[in-house]
N, C-alpha and C positions, 0 to 999 in steps of 0.2 A: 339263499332265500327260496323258500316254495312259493308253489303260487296261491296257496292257502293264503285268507286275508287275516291278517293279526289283528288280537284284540287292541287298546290305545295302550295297556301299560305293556304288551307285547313289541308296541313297533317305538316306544320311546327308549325302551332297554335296549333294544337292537343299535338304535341310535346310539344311545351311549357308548356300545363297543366297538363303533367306525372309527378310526383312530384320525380319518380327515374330516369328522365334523366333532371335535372336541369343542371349538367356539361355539358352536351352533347349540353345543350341551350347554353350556356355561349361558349365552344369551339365553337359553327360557330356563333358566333357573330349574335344571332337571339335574343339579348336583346329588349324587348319594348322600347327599347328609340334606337333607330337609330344611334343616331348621342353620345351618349355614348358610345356605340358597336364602333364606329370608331376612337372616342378617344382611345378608349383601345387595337384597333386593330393599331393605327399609334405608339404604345405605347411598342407594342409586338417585339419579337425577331424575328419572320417571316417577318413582316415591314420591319426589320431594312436590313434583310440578303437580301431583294428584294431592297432595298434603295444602297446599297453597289453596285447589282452587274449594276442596272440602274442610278449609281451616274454621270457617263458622260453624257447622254443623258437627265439628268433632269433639271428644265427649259422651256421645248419644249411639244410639241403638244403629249397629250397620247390619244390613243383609249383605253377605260377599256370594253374588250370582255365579255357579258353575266356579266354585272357588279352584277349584284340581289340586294340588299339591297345599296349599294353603298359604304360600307366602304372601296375599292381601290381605287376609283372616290376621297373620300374624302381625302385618304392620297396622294393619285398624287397632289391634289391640293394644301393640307398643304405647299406640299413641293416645291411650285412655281408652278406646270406646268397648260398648257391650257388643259383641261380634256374634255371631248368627253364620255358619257356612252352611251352604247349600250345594251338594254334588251328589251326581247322580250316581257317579260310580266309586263303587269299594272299595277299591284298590288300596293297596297299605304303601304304593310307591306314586300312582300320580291321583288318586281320589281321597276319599272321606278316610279310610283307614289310616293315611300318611297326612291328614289335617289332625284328626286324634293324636297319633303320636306326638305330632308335634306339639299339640297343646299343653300335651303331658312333659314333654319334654323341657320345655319354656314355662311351665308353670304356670300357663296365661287360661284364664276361663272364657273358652272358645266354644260354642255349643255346635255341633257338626247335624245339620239332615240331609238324609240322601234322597233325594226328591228331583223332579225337575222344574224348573222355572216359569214352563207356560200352566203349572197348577201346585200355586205356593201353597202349603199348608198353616197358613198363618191369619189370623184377621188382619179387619183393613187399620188402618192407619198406624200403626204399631215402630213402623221406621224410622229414624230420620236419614238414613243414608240408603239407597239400596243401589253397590257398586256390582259392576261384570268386567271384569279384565278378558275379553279375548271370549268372550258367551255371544253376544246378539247373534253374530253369523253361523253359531252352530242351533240356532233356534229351529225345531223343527213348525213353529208356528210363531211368526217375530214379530204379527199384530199384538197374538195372545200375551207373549212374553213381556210385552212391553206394559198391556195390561196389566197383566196381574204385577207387574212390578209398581207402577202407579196407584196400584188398589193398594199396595202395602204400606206406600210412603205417607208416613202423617204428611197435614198441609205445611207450604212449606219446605216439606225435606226435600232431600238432592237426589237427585239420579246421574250416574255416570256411567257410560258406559267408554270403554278404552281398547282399541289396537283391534278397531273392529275393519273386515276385511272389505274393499267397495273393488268395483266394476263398473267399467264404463256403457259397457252394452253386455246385452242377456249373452249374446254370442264369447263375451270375455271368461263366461267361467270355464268352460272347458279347458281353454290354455292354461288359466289359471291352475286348477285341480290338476292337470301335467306334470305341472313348473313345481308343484307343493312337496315338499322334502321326505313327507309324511303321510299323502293321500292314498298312494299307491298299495301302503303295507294296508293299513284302517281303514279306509273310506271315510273317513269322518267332518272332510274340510269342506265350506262353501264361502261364497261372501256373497253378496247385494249391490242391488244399486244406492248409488246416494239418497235419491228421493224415497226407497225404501225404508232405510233408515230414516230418516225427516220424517216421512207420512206416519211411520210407528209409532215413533215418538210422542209426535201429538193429536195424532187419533185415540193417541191411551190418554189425553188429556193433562199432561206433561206441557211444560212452554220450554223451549228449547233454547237454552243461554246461549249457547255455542256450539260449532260443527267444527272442530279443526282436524284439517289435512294433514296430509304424509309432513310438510316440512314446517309446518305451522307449530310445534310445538314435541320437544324431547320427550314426553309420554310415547310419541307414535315412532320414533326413529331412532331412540334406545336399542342397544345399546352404545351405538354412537354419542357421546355427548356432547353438551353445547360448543366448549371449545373446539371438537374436532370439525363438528357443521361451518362456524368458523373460519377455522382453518383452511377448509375446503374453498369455502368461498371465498380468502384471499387468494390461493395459489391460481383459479381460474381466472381474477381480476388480472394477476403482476402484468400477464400477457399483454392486456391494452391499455393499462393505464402506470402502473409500474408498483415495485414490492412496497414502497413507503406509503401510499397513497392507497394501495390494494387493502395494507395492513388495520390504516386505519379507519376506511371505513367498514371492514369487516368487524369490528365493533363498536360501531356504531347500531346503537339497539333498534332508531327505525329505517337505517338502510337494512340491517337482516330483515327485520318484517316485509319491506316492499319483498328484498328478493324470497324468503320464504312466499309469499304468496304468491308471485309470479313462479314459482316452482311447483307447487301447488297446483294451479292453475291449468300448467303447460303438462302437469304428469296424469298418463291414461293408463298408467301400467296396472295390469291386471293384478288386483288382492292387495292394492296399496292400502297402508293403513290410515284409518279416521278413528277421533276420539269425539262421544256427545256428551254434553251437559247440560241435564235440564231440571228443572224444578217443578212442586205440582204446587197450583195457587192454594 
């Protein structure tokens, strides 16, 4: 590697030909075949949990914010709705040119603009969904983004945003930006504090349904899935209380939630992920 900074679809190829971070490829869905990665992404437990909580509004008109490769574009469509992507960048491998193909490929009518998000080119109320998988923290303005997202959404519609990146203090991004697999090549990664995200939200006039943490929910800890969270959570019980008892109540739905929330809770790790839901009255 030089010390020249790569572009994003420069340092995701790179990525791809590490041969010890093949998972790492597979988890963000940066498969050479696009529309595979989207199969497998409409396929996933994070799909499903984002399908459950946007099951009323689906049907209807999505905006997919900072869509990149387009596997959200693809499963808004799957599942009936009129899709709208919005990415900034060209690319035929992680931007709008590799959302095109796929749409072509899939034979799904996907309309692609390459735009950015804090200045949507669309009238207001025209939405009913307007999602961001993995967009608010690259906001370079997260009041306006949130804005102009709000200004899109008929009354009504849903906003989500997901596997957005939080800090506990201003001093935690540096480490974070370090620690980032992908910062070093691009510069491209940041995250937020919690209340920044909150105060976004609903300074754009948004009412915010829900704020869930790192372990509050398979959207954010994908691609681990639920039985594995689970899992995890009995083999740390067997210790003090023993495997049969460990067992059951690791499925038990509201002992996960206490301990998810107290995990939650107790985690300051820097660029942990939160997922928002909110709605505009």
């Amino acid at each position: 590697m030089s010390d020249k900074q790569l572009t994003w679809e420069e340092a995701v190829q790179w990525l791809k030909y590490q041969p010890d971070r093949q998972d790492l490829v597979r988890a963000c869905y940066y498969d050479d075949s696009v529309l595979e990665a989207s199969q497998r992404f409409v396929s996933s437990e994070e799909w499903q949990a984002v399908f459950d909580i946007a099951n009323d509004w689906m049907k209807g008109d999505v905006l997919d914010l900072g869509a990149g490769n387009g596997i959200s574009s693809y499963a808004f469509a799957i599942a009936g709705c009129r899709v709208t992507a919005l990415e900034p960048n060209p690319s035929d491998i992680v931007g709008a040119g590799a959302i095109a193909k796929l749409a072509k490929e899939s034979n799904l009518d996907i309309k692609v603009i390459q735009s950015f998000g804090e200045s949507l080119p669309f009238d207001d109320n025209i939405f009913d969904i307007v999602y961001g998988r993995q967009v608010l923290h690259h906001a370079e303005n997260l009041s306006k983004l949130c804005q102009e997202a709000a200004r899109v959404l008929r009354p009504k519609g849903l906003f989500i945003a997901t596997r957005e990146h939080v800090i506990s203090q201003p001093q935690d991004l540096e480490y974070f930006l370090q620690s980032h697999p992908l910062h070093q090549l691009y510069g491209g990664e940041n995250a937020f504090l919690l209340k920044q995200y909150n105060d976004a939200i609903l300074q754009a006039g948004l009412k915010l349904q829900a704020s869930y943490g790192h372990y509050q929910t398979v959207i954010n800890y994908a691609p681990i899935t639920r039985s594995r969270y689970q899992q995890n959570i009995a083999n740390k019980l067997k210790k003090y209380v023993g495997s049969q008892l460990a067992s059951w109540l690791s499925n038990q739905s509201n002992f996960i939630k206490l301990v998810s929330n107290i995990h939650t809770w107790r985690d300051h790790t820097a660029g942990r992920l939160y997922s928002f839901v909110a709605t505009k009255p």
